[in-house]
C-alpha positions in Angstrom: 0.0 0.0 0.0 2.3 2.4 1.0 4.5 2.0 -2.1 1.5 2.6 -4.2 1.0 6.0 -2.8 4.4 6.7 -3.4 3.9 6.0 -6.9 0.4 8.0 -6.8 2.5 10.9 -5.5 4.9 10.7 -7.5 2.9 10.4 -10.7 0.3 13.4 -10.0 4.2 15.6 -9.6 5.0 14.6 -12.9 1.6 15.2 -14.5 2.2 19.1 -12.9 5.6 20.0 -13.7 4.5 18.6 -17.5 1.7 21.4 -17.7 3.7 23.7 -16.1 6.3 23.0 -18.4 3.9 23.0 -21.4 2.3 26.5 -19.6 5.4 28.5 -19.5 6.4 27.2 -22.8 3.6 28.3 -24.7 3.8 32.3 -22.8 7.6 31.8 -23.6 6.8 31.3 -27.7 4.1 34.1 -27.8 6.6 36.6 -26.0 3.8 39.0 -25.7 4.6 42.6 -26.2 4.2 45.3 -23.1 0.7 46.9 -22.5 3.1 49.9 -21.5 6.5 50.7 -22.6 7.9 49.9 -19.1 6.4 46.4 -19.8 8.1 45.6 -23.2 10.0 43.1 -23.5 13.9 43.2 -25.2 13.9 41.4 -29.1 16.4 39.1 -30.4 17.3 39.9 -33.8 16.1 37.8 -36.4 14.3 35.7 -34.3 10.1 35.4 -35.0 8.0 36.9 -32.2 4.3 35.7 -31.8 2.2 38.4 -30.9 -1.0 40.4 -29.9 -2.3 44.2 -29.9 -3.8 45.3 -26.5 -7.1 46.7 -26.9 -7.1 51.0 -26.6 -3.8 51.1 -25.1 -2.3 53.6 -27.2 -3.3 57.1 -27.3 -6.3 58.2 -28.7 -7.7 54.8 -28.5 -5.8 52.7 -30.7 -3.9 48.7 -30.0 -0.7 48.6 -29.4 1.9 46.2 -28.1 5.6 47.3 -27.1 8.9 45.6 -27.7 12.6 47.1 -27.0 15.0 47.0 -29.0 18.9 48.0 -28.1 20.4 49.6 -32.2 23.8 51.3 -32.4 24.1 54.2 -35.0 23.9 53.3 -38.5 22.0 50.5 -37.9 19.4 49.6 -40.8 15.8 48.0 -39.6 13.4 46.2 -41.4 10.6 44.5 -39.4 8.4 42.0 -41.3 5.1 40.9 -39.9 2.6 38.1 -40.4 -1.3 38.2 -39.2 -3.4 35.9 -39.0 -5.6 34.7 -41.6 -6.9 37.3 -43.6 -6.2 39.8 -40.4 -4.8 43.0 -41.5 -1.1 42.6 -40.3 -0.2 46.0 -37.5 2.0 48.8 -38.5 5.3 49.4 -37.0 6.4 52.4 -34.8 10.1 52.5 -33.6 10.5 55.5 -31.3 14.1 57.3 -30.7 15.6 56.3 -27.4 14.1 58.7 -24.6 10.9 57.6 -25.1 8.8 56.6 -22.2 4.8 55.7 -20.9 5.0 59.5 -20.1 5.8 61.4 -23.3 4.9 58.4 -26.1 2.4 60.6 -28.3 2.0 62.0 -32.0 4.5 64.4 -31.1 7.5 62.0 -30.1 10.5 61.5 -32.2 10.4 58.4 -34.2 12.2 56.7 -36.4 11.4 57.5 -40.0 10.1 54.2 -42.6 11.8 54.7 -46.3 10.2 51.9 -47.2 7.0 50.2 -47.2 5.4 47.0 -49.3 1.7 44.9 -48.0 1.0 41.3 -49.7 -2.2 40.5 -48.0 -1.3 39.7 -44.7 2.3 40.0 -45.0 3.7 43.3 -44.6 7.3 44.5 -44.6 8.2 47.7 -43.1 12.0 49.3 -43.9 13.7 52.1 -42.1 16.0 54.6 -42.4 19.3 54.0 -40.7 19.6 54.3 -36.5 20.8 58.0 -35.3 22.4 56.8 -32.4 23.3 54.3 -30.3 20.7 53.6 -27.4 17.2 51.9 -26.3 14.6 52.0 -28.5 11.3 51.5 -28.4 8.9 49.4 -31.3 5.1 49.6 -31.3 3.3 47.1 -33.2 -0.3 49.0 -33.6 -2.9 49.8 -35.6 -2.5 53.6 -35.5 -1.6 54.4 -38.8 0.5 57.1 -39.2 2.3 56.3 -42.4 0.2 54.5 -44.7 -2.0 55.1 -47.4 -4.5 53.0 -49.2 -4.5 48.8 -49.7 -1.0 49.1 -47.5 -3.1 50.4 -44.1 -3.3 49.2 -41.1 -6.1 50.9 -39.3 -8.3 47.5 -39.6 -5.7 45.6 -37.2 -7.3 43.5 -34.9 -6.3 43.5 -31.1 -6.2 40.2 -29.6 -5.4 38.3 -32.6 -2.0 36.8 -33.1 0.6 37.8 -35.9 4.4 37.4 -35.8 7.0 39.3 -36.8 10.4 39.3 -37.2 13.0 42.2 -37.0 16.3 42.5 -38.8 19.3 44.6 -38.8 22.4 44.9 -41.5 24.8 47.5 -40.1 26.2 50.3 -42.5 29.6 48.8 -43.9 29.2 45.6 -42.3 30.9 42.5 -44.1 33.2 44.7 -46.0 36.5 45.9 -44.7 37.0 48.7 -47.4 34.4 50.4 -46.1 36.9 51.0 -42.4 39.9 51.2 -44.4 39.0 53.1 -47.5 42.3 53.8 -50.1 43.4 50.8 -51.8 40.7 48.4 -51.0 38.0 51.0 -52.2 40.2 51.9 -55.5 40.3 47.9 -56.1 36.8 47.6 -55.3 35.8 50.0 -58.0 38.4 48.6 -60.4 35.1 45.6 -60.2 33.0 47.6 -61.6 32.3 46.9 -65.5 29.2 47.4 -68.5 26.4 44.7 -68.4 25.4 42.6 -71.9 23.4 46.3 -72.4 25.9 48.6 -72.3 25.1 49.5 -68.6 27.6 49.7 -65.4 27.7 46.5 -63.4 29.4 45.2 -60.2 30.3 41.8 -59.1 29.4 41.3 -55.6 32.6 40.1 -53.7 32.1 37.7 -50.9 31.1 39.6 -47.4 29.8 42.6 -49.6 26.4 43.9 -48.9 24.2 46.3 -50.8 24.9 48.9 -48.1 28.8 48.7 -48.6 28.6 48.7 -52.6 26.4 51.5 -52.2 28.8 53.7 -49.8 31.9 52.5 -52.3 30.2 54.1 -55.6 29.9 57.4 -53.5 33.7 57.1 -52.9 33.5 57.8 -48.9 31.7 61.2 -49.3 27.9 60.8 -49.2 25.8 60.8 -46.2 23.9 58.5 -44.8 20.6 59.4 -46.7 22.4 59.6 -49.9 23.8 56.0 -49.5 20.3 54.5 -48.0 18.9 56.0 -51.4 21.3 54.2 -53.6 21.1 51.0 -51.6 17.0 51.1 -52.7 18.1 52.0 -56.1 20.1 48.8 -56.3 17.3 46.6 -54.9 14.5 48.2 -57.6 17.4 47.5 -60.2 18.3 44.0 -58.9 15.8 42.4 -56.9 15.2 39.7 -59.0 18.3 38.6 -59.9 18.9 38.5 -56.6 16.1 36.3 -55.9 16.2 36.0 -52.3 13.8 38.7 -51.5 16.1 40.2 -48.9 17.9 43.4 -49.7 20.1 42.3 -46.7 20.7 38.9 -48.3 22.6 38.7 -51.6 25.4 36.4 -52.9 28.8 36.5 -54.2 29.8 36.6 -57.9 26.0 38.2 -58.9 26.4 41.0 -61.5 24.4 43.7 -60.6 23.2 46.3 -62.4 24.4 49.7 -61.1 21.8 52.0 -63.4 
């Protein structure tokens, strides 16, 4: 008898710590944002985050849910998002470090999107490179500030799960030239030659990255801007003879066009 209560005992322990186990798992896999910015929780890069927007927590009414996200300067974002069936998929905020439950409004300085593209209930959302180094915050929401027309995200639903996953390629990363500069950047454009139709191409060397043959064909003396310009100029020009569908993802020894 008294070994089968032992094994009663130890049997109903098991059965808990398994649906405890499967409990915390499944909050650990939706990593739900913050109802509040002190709430939100830090991303890991390129990792996908399951989510939902909180009902009215935003100002003026709208859903929102906060993440945090540490970016040094001259970082480049892009956030891709997923909803659920034929759910609108949420906009993206990302607010300049500073920002707080306090002064988060219409007002506060964000982060500004150069890019923007909506394929039912995909969306991807591209930015322009990080300012500075620091905390920042994201807002998944439906308060559309940016968008226009089919890409809007006003009809977002709260309490419905999406994911979303960000990304971010550092300006000059993967190319030494770009620290270094002289020879390596007067070798680098010694690469560059004319296309079956007369046009300019470059040869993407292995470690390159849109980003650093962008900077290159400036020769060291555009901004930031400029260079963020000419890297979407690339990806109009190239983007499917890239084929990965990543402007952060291409592969050595393509040509590209350069015009």
């Amino acid at each position: 008898m008294g070994r089968l209560v032992v094994r009663l005992v130890a049997g109903a322990l098991v059965a808990l710590c398994f649906a405890a186990c499967l409990t915390g798992g499944t909050s650990a896999a939706y990593a739900e944002g913050g109802k509040t910015i002190a709430e939100a929780p830090e991303l890991t890069f390129g990792t996908t985050v399951k989510g939902e927007l909180y009902d009215g927590a935003f100002y003026s009414g709208y859903s929102v849910a906060f993440y945090s996200a540490s970016f040094v300067k001259g970082d480049r974002i892009t956030i891709r998002t997923k909803s659920s069936g034929d759910d609108t998929p949420p906009c993206q905020i990302i607010y300049l470090p500073g920002a707080d439950d306090l002064s988060v409004g219409a007002t506060t300085p964000i982060l500004n999107p150069v890019d923007s593209s909506r394929d039912g209930a995909k969306d991807v959302q591209r930015f322009e490179p990080a300012p500075q180094d620091g905390g920042y915050v994201i807002a998944m929401t439906n308060a559309d500030i940016f968008l226009s027309g089919p890409l809007q995200c006003l009809d977002a639903p709260s309490g419905r799960p999406f994911t979303f996953k960000v990304t971010v390629a550092h300006r000059g990363s993967g190319n030494g030239s770009d620290k270094k500069g002289g020879k390596e950047d007067q070798n680098a454009d010694q690469r560059t030659s004319s296309g079956s139709d007369g046009g300019p191409t470059r040869v993407v060397q292995p470690g390159q990255s849109l980003w650093a043959i962008a900077q290159g064909l400036f020769g060291g003396s555009a901004s930031i801007a400029q260079v963020a310009f000419k890297v979407d100029r690339l990806w109009q020009l190239n983007a499917d003879r890239i084929g990965s569908g990543n402007p952060d993802l291409i592969f050595p020894g393509l040509r590209l066009r350069l015009k």
